[in-house]
C-alpha positions as CSV (number, residue, x, y, z in Angstrom):
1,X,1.5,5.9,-18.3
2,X,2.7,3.3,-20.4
3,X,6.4,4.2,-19.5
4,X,5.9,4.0,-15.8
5,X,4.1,0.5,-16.6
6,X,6.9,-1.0,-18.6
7,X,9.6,0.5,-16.5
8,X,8.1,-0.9,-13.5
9,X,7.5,-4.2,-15.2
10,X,11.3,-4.6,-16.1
11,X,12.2,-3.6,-12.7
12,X,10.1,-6.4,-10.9
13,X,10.6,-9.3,-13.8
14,X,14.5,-8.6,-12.1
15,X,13.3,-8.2,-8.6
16,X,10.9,-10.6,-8.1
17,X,12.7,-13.0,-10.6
18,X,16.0,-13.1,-8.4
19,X,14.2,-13.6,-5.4
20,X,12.3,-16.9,-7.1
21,X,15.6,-18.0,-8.1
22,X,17.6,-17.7,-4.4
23,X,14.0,-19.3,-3.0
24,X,14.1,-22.1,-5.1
25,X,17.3,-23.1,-5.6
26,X,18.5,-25.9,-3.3
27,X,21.4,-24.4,-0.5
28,X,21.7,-21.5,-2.1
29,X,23.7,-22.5,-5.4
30,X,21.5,-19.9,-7.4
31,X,22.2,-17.1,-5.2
32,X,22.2,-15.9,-1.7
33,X,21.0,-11.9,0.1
34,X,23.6,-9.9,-2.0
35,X,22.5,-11.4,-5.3
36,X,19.4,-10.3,-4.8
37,X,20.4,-6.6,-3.9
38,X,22.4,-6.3,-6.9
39,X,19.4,-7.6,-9.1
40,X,17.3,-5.2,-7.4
41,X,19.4,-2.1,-7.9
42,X,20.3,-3.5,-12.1
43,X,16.5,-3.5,-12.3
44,X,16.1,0.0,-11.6
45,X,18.6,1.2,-13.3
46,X,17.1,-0.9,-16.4
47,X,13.6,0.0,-15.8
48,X,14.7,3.9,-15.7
49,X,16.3,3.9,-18.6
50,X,13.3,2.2,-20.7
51,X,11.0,5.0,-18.5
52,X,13.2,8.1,-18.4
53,X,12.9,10.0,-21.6
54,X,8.8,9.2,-21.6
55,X,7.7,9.8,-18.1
56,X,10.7,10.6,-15.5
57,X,10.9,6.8,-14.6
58,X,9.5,7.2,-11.4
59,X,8.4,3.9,-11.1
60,X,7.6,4.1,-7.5
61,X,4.7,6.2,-5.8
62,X,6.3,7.0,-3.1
63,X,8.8,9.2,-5.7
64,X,5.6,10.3,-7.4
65,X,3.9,11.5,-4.4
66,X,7.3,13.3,-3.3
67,X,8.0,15.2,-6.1
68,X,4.1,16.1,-6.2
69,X,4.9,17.6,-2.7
70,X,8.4,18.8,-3.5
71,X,9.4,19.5,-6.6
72,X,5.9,20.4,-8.1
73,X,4.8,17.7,-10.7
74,X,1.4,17.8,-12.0
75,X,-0.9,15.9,-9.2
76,X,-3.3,14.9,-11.8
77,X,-1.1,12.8,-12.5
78,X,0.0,11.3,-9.2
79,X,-3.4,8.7,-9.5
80,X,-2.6,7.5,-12.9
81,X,1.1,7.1,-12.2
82,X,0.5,5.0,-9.3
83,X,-1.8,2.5,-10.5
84,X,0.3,2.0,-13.7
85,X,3.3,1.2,-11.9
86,X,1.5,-1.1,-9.6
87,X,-0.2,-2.6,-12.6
88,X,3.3,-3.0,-14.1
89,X,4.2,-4.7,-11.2
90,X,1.4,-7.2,-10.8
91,X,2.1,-8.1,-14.2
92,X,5.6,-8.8,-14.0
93,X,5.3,-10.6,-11.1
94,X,2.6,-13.1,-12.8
95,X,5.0,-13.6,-15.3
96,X,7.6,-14.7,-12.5
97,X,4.6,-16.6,-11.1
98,X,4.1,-18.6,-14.6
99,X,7.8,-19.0,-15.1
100,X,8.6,-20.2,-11.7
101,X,5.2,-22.6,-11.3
102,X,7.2,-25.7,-11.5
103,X,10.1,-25.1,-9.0
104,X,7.8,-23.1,-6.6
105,X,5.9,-26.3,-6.2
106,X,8.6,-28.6,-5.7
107,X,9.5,-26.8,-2.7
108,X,6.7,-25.5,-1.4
109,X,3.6,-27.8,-3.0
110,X,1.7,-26.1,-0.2
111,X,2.3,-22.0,-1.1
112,X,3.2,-21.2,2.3
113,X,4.2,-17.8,4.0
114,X,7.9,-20.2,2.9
115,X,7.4,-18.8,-0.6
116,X,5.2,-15.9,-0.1
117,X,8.8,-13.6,0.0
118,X,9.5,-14.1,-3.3
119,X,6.2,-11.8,-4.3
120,X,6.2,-9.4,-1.3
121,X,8.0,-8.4,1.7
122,X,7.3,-9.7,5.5
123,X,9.0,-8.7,8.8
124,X,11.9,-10.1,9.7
125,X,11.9,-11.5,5.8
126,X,9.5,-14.4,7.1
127,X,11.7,-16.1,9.8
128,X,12.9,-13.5,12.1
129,X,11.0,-12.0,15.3
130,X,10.6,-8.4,14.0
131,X,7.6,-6.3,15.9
132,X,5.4,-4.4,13.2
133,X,6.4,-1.3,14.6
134,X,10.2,-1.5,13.7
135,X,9.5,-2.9,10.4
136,X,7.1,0.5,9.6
137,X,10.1,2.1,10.9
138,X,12.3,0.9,8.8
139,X,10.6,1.1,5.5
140,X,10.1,4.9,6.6
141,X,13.7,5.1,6.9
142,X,14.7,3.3,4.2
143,X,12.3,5.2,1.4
144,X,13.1,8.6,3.0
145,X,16.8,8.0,2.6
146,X,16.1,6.5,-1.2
147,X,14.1,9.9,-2.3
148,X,16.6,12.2,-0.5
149,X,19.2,11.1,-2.6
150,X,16.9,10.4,-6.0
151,X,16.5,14.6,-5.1
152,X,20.0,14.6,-4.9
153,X,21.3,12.7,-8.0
154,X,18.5,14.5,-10.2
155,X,18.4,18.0,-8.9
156,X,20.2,20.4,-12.2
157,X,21.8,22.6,-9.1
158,X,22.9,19.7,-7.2
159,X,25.6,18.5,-9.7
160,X,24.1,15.1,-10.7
161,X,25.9,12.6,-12.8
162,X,26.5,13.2,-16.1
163,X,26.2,11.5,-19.9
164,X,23.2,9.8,-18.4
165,X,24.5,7.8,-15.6
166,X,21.7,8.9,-13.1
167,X,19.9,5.3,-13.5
168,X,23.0,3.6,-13.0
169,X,24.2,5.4,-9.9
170,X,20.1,5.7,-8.7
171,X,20.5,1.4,-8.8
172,X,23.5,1.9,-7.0
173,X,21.2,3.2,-4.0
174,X,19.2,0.2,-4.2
175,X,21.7,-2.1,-3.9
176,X,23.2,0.1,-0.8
177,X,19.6,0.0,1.0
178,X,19.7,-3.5,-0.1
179,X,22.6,-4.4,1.6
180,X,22.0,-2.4,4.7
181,X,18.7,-2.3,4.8
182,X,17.3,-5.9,4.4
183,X,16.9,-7.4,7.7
184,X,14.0,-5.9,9.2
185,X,11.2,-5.5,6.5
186,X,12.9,-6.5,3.2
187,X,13.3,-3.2,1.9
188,X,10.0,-2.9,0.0
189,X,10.5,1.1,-0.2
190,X,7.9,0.9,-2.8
191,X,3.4,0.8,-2.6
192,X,4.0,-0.9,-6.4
193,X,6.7,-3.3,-6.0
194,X,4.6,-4.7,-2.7
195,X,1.4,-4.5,-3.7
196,X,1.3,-5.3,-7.1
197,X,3.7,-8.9,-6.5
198,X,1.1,-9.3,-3.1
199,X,-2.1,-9.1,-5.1
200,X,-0.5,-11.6,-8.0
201,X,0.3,-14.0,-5.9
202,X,-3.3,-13.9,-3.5
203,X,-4.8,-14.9,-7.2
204,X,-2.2,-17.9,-7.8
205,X,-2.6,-19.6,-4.9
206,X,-0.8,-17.8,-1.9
207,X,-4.6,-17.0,0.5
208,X,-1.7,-15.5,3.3
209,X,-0.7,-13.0,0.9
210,X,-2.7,-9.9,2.6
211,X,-0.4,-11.4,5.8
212,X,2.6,-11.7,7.7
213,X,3.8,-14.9,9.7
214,X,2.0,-14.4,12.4
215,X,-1.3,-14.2,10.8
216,X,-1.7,-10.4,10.9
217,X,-2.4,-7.9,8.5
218,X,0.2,-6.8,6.9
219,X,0.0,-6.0,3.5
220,X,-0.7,-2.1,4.3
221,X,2.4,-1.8,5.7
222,X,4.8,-1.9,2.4
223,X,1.8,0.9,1.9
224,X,1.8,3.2,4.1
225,X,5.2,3.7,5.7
226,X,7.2,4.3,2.3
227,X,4.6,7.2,1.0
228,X,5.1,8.6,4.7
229,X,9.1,8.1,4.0
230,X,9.3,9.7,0.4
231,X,7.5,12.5,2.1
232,X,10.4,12.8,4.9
233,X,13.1,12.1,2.7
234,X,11.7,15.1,0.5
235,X,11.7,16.9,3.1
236,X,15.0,16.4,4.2
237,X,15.9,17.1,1.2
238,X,14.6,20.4,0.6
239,X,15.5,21.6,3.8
240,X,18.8,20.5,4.6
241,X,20.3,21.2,0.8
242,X,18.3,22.6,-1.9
243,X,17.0,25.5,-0.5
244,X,21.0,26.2,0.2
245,X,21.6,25.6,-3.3
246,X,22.3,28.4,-5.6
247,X,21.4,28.4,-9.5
248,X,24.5,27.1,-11.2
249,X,23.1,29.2,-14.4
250,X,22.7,32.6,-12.1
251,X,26.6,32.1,-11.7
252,X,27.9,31.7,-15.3
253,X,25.7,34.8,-16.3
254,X,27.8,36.3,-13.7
255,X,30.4,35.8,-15.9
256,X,28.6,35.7,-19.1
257,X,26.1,38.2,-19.1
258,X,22.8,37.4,-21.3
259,X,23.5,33.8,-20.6
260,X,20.0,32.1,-20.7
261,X,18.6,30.1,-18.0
262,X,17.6,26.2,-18.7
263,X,14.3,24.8,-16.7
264,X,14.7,22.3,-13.7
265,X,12.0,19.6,-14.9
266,X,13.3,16.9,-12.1
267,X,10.1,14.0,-12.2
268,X,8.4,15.5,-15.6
269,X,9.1,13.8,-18.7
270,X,12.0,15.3,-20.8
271,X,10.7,18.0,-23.7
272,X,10.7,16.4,-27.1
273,X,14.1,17.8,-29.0
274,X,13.6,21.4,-31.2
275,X,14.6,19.9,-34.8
276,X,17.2,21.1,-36.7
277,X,16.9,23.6,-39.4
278,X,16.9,21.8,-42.4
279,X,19.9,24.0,-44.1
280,X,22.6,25.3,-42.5
């Protein structure tokens, strides 16, 4: 649990950290919409490398409930996963809070749905006219198409990337949704990365937090649609290409009979290494 903590933390002291930066900075000197997607997708990558070897780095519970459903990691688990990744996030984002104090009051003394997007997401990103019902939309669509291809990139029969490039390339996904993704809902595609940021600022001084700009409830909605998109994505997933897939493994020992067969562990932490013998 402590991986998926500090993994998420990195990811949102990047996340949330960029947006503070863009929001506070006068005309944009500091930073503008693709700034932010590219610190987005650099703090996943980062956060799944510190997470990876420990806990799978799934940092999101959307992922975890996914490959609960899909790919069969442990559901005890799926409770104590989610609330340390949300905790991560809460905490990085009161770091950001801390850090930020100064300039967040300068421009917005009054902690106003202005500033409120630097924590946690809001339809339309605050200013645009975007119904509730497209926004859930889009963080469904937006999450599903994240897991399908966090299946894809991870899956051993699926030819993912090799000499550990999966986190960079995963970013890269993030920055893409980022980037194409934004306008409606600003890509929350994460309970944790919402929630956690939402609650931290509610405690600092932000009593809108739970809502959007038009004084409605919103706060379940970062919720809600992306565990329902992980869940389609997976399904997707599963259905369109894995159960297609043949074993790579099966074919060598085609070729190579006695080959032995290696486990497909996608969302479980990695086995600790066998040592070597001490003499050769």
């Amino acid at each position: 649990m402590c991986a998926e903590f500090a993994g998420t933390m990195i990811l949102i002291l990047f996340g949330v950290g960029v947006v503070a930066q863009v929001a506070t900075s006068q005309d944009g000197a500091l930073g503008d919409h693709d700034s932010i997607a590219w610190a987005w997708g650099l703090g996943v990558t980062l956060g799944v490398y510190v997470a990876a070897r420990l806990s799978g780095a799934h940092l999101n519970p959307a992922v975890t409930l996914a490959l609960a459903v899909f790919k069969g990691f442990s559901w005890r688990k799926v409770l104590p996963y989610t609330l340390a990744q949300t905790l991560g996030a809460f905490v990085a984002a009161l770091i950001v809070r801390a850090s930020y104090a100064d300039l967040i009051a300068a421009v917005d003394p009054e902690h106003t749905i202005a500033t409120q997007g630097i924590f946690s997401t809001l339809p339309g990103n605050g200013v645009a006219d975007v119904s509730i019902s497209s926004a859930f939309v889009d963080q469904v669509v937006g999450t599903a198409i994240l897991v399908f291809l966090i299946f894809a990139l991870t899956s051993a029969w699926n030819n993912p990337p090799m000499a550990n490039l999966g986190p960079f390339v995963i970013g890269l996904v993030v920055v893409a949704i980022g980037m194409a993704w934004g306008a409606n809902a600003g890509y929350a595609i994460n309970p944790a990365r919402d929630f956690g940021p939402r609650i931290a600022s509610l405690l600092t001084g932000y009593d809108g937090a739970l809502r959007d700009q038009n004084g409605y409830l919103y706060f379940w909605l970062p919720i809600v649609a992306p565990l329902l998109g992980g869940l389609v994505g997976g399904a997707l997933f599963k259905y369109l290409v894995e159960d297609h897939l043949t074993d790579p493994d099966e074919e060598v020992a085609e070729e190579a009979p006695g080959s032995v067969e290696g486990p497909d562990a996608v969302g479980e932490p990695l086995p600790e290494p066998v040592p070597e013998p001490a003499a050769r």
